[in-house]
Every structure is written in C-alpha cells, then in structure tokens.
N, C-alpha and C positions, 0 to 999 in steps of 0.2 A: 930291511926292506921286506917286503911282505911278498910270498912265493904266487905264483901265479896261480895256483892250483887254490891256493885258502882267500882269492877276491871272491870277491860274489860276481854274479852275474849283470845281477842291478845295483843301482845307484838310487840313493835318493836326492832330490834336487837340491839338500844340502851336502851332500857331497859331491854330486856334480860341481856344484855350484866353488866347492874346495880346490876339484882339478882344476878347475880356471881360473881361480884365485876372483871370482866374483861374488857378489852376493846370491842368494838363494831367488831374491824376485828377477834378475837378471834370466836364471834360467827358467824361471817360469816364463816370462817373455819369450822368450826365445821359442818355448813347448808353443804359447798361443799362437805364434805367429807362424807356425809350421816350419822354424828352421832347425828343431832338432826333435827327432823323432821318441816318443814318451808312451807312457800306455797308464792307465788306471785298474786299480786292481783294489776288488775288496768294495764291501759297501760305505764304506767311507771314502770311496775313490782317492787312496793314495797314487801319487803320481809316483812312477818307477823309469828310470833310465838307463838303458840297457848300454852296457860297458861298450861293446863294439858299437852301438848308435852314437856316443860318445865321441869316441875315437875317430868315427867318421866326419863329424859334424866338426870336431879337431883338423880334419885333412882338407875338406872343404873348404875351412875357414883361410886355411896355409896358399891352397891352391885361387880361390878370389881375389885374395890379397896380392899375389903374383899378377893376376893379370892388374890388378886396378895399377899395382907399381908400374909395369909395364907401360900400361895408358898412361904413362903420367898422370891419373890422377891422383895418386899419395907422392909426396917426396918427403925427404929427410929434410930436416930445419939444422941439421949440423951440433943438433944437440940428446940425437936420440929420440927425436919426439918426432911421429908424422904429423903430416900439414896439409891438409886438403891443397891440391894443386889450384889453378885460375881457371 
C-alpha cells in the first residue's frame, strides 16, 4: 500500500475515475454537472482532482444514499441489488 505521504495531491480523472471503480467519462460527468469539485490547470486545461474533494464527494455520496434508504426510496431486491422504491 502506498504511504500517505508519497499520494499526490491530485488525481486525474483517470484515476479518480480508478477509486470508484468507474470509467473516466463518468467522472467527467460528474465535474460538468457540479457534483464533484475539479479545476483545470495548464494551457491544455487538464482537469485535476484534488484527493480531499474526492473523498468528500465519497462521503456525500454515503451520506444521500442514507437518506434516500431512509425515504424508502432505495430498497434492497434481496439479491444485493437496489431497486428504485414505487
């Protein structure tokens, strides 16, 4: 495992895109639609993802998902899968 000290700061939206185990235009999506915070750098405007924005956008996600269970609107289908509620 890699020491905390030798991460980098930033991500790029392919390795974002690694910690979530999605594809890299997922988290581009995500950048356009303001749910996770990104910046551009460079005259190529490479996009960069700062680890703690990451992390946040991780807790957010933990914490939404709690209330929507709560509302009933996710339930479990008994197979490990959610299921949009009625």
């Amino acid at each position: 495992m890699i020491d905390e000290q030798q991460q980098h700061r930033f991500l790029t939206p392919t390795q974002a895109a690694d910690e979530l185990n999605v594809k890299p235009n997922q988290i581009h999506a995500l950048i356009k639609a303001g749910e996770l915070r990104a910046l551009q750098i460079g005259g190529r405007g490479m996009w960069r993802i700062g680890r703690q924005d990451l992390e946040d956008f991780i807790a957010d996600a933990y914490r939404r998902t709690a209330e929507r269970i709560a509302a009933g609107e996710i339930n479990d289908d008994g197979n490990g899968n959610a299921v949009e509620g009625d």
